[in-house]
VODO-42444 format. One record per atom (N, C-alpha, C): residue number from 1; x, y, z. Coordinates in steps of 0.05 Angstrom, whole numbers, plus 32768, in hexadecimal, padded with zeros to 4 digits. Layout:
residues N
[NUM [X Y Z]]
...
end
This chain:
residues 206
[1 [7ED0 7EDE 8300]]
[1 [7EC1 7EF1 82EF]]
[1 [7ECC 7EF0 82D2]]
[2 [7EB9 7EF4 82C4]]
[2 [7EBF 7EEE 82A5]]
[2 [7ECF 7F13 829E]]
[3 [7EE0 7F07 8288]]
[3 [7EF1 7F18 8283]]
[3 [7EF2 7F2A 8263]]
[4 [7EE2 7F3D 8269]]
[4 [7EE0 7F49 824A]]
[4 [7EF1 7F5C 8245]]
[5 [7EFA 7F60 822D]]
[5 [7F0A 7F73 821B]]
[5 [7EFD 7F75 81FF]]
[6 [7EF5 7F9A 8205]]
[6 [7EEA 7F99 81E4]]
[6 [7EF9 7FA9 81D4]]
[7 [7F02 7FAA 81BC]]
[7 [7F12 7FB2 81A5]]
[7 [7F01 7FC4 8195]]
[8 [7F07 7FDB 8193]]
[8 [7EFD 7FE0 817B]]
[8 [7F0B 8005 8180]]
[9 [7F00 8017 816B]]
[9 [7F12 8034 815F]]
[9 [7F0E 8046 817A]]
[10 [7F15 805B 8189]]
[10 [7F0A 806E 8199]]
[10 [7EF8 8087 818A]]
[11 [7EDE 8078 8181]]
[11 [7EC7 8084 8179]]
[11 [7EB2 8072 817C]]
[12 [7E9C 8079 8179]]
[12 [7E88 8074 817C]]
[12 [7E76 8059 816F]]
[13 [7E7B 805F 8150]]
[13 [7E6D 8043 8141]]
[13 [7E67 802B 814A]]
[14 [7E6B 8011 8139]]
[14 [7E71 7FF6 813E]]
[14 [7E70 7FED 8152]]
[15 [7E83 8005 8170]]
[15 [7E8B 7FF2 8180]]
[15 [7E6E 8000 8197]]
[16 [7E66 8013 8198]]
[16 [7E62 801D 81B0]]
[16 [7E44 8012 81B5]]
[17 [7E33 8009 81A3]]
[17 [7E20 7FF9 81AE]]
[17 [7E27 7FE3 81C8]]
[18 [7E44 7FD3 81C1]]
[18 [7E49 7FC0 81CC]]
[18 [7E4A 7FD5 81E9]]
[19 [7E5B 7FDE 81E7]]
[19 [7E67 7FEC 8205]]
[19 [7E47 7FFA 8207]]
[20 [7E35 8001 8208]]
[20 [7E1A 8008 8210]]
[20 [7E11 7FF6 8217]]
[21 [7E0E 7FDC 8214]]
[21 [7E0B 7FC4 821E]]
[21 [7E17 7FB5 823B]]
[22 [7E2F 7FB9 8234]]
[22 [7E3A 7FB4 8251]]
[22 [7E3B 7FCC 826C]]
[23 [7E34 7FE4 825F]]
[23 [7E30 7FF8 827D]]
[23 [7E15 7FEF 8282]]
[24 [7DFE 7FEF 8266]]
[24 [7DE1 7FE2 8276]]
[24 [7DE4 7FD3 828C]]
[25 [7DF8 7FBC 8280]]
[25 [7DFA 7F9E 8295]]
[25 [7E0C 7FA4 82AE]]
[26 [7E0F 7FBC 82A4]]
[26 [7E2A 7FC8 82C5]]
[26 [7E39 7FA6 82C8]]
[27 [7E3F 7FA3 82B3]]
[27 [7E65 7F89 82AC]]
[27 [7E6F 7F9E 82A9]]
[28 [7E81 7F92 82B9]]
[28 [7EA1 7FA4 82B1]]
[28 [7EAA 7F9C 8299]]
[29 [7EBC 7F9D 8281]]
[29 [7EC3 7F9A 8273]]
[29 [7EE2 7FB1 826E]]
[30 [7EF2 7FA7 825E]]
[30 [7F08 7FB9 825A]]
[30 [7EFF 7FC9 8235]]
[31 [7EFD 7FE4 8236]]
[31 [7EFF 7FEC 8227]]
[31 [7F12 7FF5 8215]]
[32 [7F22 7FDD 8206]]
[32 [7F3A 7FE7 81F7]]
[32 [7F34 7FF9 81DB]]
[33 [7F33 8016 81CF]]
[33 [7F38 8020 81C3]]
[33 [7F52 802B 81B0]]
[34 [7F49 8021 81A2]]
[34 [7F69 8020 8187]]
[34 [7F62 8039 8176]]
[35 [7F75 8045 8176]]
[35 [7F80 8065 8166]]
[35 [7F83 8060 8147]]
[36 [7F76 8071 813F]]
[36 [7F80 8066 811B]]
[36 [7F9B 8063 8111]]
[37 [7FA5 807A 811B]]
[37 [7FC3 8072 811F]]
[37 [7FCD 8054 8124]]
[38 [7FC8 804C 8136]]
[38 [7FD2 802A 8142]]
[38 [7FBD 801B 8136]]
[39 [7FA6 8025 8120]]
[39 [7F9B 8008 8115]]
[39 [7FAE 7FFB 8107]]
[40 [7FC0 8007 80E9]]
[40 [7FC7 7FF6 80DD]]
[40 [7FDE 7FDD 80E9]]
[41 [7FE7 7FE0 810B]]
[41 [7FFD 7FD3 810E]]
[41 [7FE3 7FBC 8122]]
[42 [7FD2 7FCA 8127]]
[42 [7FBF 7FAD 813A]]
[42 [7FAA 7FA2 8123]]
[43 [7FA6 7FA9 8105]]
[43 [7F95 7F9C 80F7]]
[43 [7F9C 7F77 80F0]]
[44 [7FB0 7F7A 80EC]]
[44 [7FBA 7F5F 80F4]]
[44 [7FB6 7F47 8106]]
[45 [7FBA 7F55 811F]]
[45 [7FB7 7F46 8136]]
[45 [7F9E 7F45 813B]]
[46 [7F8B 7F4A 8123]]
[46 [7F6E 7F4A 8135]]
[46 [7F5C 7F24 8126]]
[47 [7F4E 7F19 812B]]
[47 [7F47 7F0D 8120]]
[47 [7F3D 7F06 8106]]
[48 [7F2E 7F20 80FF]]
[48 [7F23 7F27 80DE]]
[48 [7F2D 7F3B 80DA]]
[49 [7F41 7F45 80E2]]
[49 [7F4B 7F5D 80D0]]
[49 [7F37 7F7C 80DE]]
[50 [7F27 7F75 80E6]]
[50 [7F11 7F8B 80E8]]
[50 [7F11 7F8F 8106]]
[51 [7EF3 7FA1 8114]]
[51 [7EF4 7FAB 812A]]
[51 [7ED2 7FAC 8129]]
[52 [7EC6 7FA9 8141]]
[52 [7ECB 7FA3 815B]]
[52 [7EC9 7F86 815B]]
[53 [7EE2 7F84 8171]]
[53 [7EDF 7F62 8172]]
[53 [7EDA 7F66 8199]]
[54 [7ED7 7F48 81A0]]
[54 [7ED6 7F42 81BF]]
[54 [7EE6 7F2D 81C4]]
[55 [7EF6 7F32 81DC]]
[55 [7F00 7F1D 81ED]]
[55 [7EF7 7F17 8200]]
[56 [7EEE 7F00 8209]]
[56 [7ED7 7EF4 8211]]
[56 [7EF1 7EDE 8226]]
[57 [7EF0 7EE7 823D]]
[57 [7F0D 7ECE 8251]]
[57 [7F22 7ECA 8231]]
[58 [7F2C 7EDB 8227]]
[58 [7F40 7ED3 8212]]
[58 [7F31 7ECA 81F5]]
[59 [7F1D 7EBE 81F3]]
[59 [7F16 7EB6 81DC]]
[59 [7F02 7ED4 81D1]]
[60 [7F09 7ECC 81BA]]
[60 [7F03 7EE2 81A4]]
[60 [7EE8 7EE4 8190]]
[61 [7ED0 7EFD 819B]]
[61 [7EC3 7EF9 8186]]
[61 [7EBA 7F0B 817B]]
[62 [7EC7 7F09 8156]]
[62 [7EBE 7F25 814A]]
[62 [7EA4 7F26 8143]]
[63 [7EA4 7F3D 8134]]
[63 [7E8D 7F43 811F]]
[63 [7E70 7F54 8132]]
[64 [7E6C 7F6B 812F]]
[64 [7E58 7F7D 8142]]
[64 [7E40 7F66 8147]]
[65 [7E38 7F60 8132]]
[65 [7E1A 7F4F 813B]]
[65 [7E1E 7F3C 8147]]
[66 [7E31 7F26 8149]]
[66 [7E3A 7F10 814C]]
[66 [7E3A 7F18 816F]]
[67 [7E45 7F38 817B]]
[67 [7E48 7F35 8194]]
[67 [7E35 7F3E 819A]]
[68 [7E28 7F54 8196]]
[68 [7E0F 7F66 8192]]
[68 [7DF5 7F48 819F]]
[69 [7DF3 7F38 8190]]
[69 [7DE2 7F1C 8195]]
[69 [7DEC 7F0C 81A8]]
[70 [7E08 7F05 81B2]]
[70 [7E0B 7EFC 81CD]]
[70 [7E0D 7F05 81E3]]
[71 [7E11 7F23 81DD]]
[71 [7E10 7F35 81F7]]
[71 [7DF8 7F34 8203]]
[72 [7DE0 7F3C 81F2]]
[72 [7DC9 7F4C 81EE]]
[72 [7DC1 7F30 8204]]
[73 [7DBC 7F15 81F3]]
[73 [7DB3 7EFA 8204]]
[73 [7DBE 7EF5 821B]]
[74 [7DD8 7EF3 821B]]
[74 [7DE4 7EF8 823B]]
[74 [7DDF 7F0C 824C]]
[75 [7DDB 7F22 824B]]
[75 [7DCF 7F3A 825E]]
[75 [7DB4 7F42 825C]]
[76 [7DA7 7F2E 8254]]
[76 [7D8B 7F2D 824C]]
[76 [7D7D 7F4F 8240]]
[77 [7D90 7F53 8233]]
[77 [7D85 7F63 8212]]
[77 [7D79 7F5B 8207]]
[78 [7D65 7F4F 8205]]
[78 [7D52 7F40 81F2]]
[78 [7D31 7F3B 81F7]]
[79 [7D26 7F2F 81F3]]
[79 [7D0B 7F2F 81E8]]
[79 [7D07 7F13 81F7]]
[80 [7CE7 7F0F 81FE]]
[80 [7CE8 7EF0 8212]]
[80 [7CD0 7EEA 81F9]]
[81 [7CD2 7EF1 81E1]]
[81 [7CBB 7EEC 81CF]]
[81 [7CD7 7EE8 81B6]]
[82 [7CD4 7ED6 81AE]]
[82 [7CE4 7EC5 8198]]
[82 [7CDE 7EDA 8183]]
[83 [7CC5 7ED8 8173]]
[83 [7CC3 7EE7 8168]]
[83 [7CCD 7F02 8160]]
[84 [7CC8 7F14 8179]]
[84 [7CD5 7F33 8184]]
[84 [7CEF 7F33 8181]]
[85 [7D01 7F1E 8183]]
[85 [7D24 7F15 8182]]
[85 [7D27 7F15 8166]]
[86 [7D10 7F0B 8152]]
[86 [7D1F 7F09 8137]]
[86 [7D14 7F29 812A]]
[87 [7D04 7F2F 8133]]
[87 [7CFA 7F48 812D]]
[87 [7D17 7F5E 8134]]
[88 [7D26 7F58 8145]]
[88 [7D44 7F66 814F]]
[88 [7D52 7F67 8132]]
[89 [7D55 7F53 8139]]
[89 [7D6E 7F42 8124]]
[89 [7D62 7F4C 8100]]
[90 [7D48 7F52 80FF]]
[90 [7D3E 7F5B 80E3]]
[90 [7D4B 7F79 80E9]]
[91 [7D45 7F8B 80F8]]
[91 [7D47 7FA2 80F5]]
[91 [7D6C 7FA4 80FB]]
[92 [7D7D 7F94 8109]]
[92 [7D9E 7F96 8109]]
[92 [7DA3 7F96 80E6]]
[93 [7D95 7F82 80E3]]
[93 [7D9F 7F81 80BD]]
[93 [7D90 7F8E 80B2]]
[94 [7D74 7F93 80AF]]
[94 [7D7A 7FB0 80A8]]
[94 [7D8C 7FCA 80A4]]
[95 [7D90 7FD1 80BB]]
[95 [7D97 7FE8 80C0]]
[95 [7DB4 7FE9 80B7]]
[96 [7DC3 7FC6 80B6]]
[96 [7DDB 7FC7 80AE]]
[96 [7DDE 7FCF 8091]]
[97 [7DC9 7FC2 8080]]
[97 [7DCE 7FCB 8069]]
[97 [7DC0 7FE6 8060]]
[98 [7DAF 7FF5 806D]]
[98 [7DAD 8009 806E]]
[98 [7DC1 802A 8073]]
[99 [7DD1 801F 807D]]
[99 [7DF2 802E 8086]]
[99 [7E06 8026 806F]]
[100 [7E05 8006 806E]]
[100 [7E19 800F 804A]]
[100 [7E0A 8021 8039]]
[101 [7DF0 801E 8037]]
[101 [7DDE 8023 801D]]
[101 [7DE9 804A 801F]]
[102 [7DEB 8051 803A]]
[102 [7DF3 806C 8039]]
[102 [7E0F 806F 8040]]
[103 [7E20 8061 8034]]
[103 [7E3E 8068 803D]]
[103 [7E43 8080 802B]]
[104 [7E3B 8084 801B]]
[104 [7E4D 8095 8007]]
[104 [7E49 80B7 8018]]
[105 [7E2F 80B8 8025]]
[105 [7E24 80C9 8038]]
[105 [7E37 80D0 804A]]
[106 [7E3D 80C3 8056]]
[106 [7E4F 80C3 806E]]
[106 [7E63 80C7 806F]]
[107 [7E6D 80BB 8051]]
[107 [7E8E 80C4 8045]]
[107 [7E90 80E1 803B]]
[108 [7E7D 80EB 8037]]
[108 [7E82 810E 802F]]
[108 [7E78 8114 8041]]
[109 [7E6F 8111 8054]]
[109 [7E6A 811C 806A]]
[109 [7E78 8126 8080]]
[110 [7E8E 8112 807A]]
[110 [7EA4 8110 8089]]
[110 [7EC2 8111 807D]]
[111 [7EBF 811A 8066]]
[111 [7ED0 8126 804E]]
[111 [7EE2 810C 804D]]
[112 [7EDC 80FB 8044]]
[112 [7EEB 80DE 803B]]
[112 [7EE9 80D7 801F]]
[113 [7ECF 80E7 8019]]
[113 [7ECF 80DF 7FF8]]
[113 [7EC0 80FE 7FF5]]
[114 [7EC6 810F 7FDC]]
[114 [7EC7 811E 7FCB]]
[114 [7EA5 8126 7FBE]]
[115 [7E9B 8130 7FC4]]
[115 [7E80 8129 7FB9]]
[115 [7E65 8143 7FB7]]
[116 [7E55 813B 7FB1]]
[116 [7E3D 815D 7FBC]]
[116 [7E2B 8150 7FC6]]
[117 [7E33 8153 7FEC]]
[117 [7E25 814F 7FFD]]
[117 [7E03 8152 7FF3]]
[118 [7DF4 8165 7FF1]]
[118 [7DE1 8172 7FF1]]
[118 [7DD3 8154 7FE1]]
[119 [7DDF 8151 7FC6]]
[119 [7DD5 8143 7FB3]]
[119 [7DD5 811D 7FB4]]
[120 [7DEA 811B 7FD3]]
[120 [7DEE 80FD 7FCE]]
[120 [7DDB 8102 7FED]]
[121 [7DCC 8115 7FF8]]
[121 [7DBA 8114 800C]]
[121 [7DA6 8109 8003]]
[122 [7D96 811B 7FE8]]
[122 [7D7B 8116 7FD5]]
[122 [7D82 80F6 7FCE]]
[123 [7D98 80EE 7FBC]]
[123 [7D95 80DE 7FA9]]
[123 [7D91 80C2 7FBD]]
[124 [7DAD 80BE 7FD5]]
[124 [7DAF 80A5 7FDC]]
[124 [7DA4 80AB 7FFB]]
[125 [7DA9 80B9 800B]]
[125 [7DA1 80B7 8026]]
[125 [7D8C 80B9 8026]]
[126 [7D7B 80CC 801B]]
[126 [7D5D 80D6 8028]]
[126 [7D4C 80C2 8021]]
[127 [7D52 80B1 8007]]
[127 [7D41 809D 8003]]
[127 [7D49 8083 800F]]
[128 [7D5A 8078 801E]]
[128 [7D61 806C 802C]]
[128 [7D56 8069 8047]]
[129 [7D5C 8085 8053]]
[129 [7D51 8088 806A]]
[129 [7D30 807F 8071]]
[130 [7D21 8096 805A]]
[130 [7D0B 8091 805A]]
[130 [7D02 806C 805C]]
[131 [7D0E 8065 8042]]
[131 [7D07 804A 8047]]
[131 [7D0A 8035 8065]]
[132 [7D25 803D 806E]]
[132 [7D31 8034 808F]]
[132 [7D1B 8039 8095]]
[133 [7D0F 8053 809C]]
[133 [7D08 805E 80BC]]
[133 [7CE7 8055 80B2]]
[134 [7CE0 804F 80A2]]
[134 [7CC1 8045 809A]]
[134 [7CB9 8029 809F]]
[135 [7CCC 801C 809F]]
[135 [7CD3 7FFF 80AF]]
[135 [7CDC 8000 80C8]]
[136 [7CE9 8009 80D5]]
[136 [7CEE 8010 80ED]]
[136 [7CD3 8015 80FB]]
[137 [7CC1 802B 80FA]]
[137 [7CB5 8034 80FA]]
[137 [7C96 8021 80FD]]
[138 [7C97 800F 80EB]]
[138 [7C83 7FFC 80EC]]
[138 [7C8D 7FE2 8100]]
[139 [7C98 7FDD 810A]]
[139 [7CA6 7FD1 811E]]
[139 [7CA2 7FD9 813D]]
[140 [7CA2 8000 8136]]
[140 [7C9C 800B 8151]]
[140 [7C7D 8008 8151]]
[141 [7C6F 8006 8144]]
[141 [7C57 800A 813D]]
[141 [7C46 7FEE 8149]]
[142 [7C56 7FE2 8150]]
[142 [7C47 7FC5 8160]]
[142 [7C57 7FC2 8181]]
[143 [7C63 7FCD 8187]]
[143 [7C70 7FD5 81A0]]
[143 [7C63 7FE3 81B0]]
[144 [7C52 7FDB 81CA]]
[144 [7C4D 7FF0 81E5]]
[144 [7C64 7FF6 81EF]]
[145 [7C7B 7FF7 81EE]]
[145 [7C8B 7FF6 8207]]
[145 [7C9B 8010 8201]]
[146 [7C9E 8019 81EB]]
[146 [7CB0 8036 81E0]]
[146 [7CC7 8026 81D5]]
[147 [7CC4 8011 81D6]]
[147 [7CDC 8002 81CB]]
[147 [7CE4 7FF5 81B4]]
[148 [7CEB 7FE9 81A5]]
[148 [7CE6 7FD6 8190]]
[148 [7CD6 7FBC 8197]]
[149 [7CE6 7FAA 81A4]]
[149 [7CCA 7F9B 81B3]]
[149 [7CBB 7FA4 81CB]]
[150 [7CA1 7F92 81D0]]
[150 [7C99 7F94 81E2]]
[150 [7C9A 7F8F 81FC]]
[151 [7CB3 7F7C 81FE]]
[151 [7CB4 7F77 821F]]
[151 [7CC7 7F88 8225]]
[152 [7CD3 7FA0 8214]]
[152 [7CE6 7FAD 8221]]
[152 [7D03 7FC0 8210]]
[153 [7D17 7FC3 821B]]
[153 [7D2D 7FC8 8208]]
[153 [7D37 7FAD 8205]]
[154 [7D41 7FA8 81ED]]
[154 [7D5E 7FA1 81E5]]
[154 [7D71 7FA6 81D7]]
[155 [7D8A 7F92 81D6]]
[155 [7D9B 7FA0 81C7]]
[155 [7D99 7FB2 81B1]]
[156 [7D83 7FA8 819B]]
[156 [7D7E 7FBA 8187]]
[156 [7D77 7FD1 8189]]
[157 [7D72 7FDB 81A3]]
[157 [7D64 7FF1 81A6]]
[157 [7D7D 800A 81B0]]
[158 [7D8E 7FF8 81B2]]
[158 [7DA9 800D 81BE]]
[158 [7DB1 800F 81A1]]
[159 [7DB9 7FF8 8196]]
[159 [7DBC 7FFD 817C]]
[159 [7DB0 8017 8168]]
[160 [7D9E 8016 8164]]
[160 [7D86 802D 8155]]
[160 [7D86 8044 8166]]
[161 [7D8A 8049 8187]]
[161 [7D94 8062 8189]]
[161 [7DA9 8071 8185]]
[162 [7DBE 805B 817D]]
[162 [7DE0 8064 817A]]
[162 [7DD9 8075 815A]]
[163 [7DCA 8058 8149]]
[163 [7DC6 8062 812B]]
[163 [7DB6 807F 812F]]
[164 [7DA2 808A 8142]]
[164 [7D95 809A 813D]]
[164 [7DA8 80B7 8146]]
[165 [7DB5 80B0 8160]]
[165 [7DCD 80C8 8161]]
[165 [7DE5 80D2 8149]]
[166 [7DE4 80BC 8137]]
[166 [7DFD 80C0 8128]]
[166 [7DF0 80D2 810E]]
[167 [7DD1 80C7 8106]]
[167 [7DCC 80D4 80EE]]
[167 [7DBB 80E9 80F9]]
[168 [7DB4 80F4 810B]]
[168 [7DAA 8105 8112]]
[168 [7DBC 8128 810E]]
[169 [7DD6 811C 8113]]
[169 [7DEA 812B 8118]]
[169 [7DF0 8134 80FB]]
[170 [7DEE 8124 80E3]]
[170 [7DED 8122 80CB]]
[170 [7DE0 8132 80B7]]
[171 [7DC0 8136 80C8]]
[171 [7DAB 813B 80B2]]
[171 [7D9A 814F 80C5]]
[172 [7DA0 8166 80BD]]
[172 [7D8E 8171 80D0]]
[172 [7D6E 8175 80CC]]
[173 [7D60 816C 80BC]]
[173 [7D45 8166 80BB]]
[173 [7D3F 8143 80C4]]
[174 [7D59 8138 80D4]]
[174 [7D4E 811D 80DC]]
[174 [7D38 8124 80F1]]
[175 [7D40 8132 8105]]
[175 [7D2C 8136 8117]]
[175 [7D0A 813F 8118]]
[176 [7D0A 8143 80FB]]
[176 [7CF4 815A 80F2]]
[176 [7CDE 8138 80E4]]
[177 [7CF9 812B 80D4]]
[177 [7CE8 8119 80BD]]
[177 [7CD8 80FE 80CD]]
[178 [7CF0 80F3 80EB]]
[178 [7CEC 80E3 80F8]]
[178 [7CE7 80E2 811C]]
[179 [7CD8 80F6 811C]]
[179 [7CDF 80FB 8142]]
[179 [7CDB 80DB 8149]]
[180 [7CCC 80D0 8146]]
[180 [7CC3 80AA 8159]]
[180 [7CE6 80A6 8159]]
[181 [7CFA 80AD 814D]]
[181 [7D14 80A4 814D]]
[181 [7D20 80B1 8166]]
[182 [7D18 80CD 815D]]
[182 [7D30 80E4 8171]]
[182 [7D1A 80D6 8192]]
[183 [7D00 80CB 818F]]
[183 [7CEF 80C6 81B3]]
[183 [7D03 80A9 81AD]]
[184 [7D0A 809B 819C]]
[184 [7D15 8085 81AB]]
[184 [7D2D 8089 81B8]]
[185 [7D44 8093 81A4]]
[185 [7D5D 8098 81AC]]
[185 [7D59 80A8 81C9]]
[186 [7D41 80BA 81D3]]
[186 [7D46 80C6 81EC]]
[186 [7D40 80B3 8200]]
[187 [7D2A 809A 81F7]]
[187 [7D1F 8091 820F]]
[187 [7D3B 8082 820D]]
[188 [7D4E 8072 8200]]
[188 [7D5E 8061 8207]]
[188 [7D6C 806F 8217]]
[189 [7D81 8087 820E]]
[189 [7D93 8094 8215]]
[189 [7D8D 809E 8230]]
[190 [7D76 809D 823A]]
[190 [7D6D 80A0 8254]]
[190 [7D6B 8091 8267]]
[191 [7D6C 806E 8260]]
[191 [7D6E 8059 8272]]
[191 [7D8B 8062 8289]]
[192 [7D7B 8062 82A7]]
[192 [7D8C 8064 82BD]]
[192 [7DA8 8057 82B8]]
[193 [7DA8 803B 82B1]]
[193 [7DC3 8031 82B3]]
[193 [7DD9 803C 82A7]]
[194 [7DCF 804C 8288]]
[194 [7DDE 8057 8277]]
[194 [7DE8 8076 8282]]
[195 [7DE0 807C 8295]]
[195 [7DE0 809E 8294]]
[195 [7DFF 80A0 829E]]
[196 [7E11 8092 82AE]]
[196 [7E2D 80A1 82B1]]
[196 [7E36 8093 8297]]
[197 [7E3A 808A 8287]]
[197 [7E4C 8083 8272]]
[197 [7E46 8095 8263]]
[198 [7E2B 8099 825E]]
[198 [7E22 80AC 8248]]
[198 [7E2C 80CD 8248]]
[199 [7E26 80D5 826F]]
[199 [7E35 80F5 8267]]
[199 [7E4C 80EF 826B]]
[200 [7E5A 80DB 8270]]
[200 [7E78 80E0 8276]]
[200 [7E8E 80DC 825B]]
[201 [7E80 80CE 823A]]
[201 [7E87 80C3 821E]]
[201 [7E94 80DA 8219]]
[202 [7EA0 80D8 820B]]
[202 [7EAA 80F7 81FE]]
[202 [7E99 80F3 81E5]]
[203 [7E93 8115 81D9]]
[203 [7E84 8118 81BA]]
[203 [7E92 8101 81A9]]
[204 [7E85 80F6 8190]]
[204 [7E91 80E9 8181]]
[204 [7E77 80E9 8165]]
[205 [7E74 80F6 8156]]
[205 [7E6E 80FB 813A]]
[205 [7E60 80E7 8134]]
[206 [7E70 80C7 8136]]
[206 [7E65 80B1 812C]]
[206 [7E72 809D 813A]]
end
């Protein structure tokens, strides 16, 4: 049996699409969680300096999308329409640069940087969002299935419900501006395979 170990903070972000992935696929996998405390003495020892990475039988592979796209194809997370696969991969990058484009959000949100919430909501998030979830949105808009594609879930779709739990928690008129988000994040968060990992997670912000 193949032998996984995944790396990354004990919260939620970066890493926990991955680990939503492997309870789907009911793989065992070892969930190693690093303390902020013990990052700066394991940032070193990691391959890029960064987090989440995978050990894969010993060999190592960082970078979220990089595993996010071999997982997803190995546990057949994915789309049997080529097309629908790059249609994934448009909305992962998306959404990635859509999350820097609101970091400054998230940093007063979470008192890291100094700032008037209220005003870096209007100026940089709200118009951000809007733009995200209107593309998003037109994506769902060619989908029968409740899903992003049509033959089904994939990884992206765990993905976009993680993103939809985190900024939901954030913005309390998300639910009001985008429900097609808060019906996706329920229909995922509802998939059978997910339900003991899901009540058993502890809360985590982000």
């Amino acid at each position: 049996m193949v032998a996984y170990k995944l790396y990354y903070f004990d919260l939620r972000g970066g890493g926990e699409t991955i680990r939503l992935i492997f309870h789907y696929a009911n793989i065992p996998f070892e969930d190693c969680r690093i303390s902020l405390e013990d990052w700066p003495k394991i940032k070193p020892t990691t391959p890029t300096g960064k987090v989440p990475y995978l050990e894969v039988d010993g060999k190592s592979l960082p970078e979220s999308g990089a595993i996010l796209r071999y997982l997803g194809k190995k546990f057949g997370l994915v789309s049997s329409d080529e097309w629908e696969n790059a249609q994934m991969e448009y909305i992962f990058e998306y959404f990635k640069d859509f999350l820097m484009e609101i970091k400054s959000y998230f940093q007063v949100t979470f008192h890291q940087i100094e700032g008037d919430k209220d005003q870096i909501y209007k100026d940089v998030y709200l118009p951000a969002a809007e733009k995200a979830y209107k593309k998003v949105g037109e994506v769902f808009s060619k989908s029968t299935s409740g899903f992003l594609a049509n033959t089904g879930i994939t990884w992206a779709d765990l993905l976009l419900a993680e993103s939809t739990l985190t900024l939901k928690g954030m913005d309390s008129e998300f639910e009001k501006r985008w429900p097609f988000m808060i019906e996706h994040q329920k229909r995922v968060h509802s998939i059978p395979q997910l339900q003991k990992y899901l009540e058993s997670r502890k809360p985590s912000p982000v």
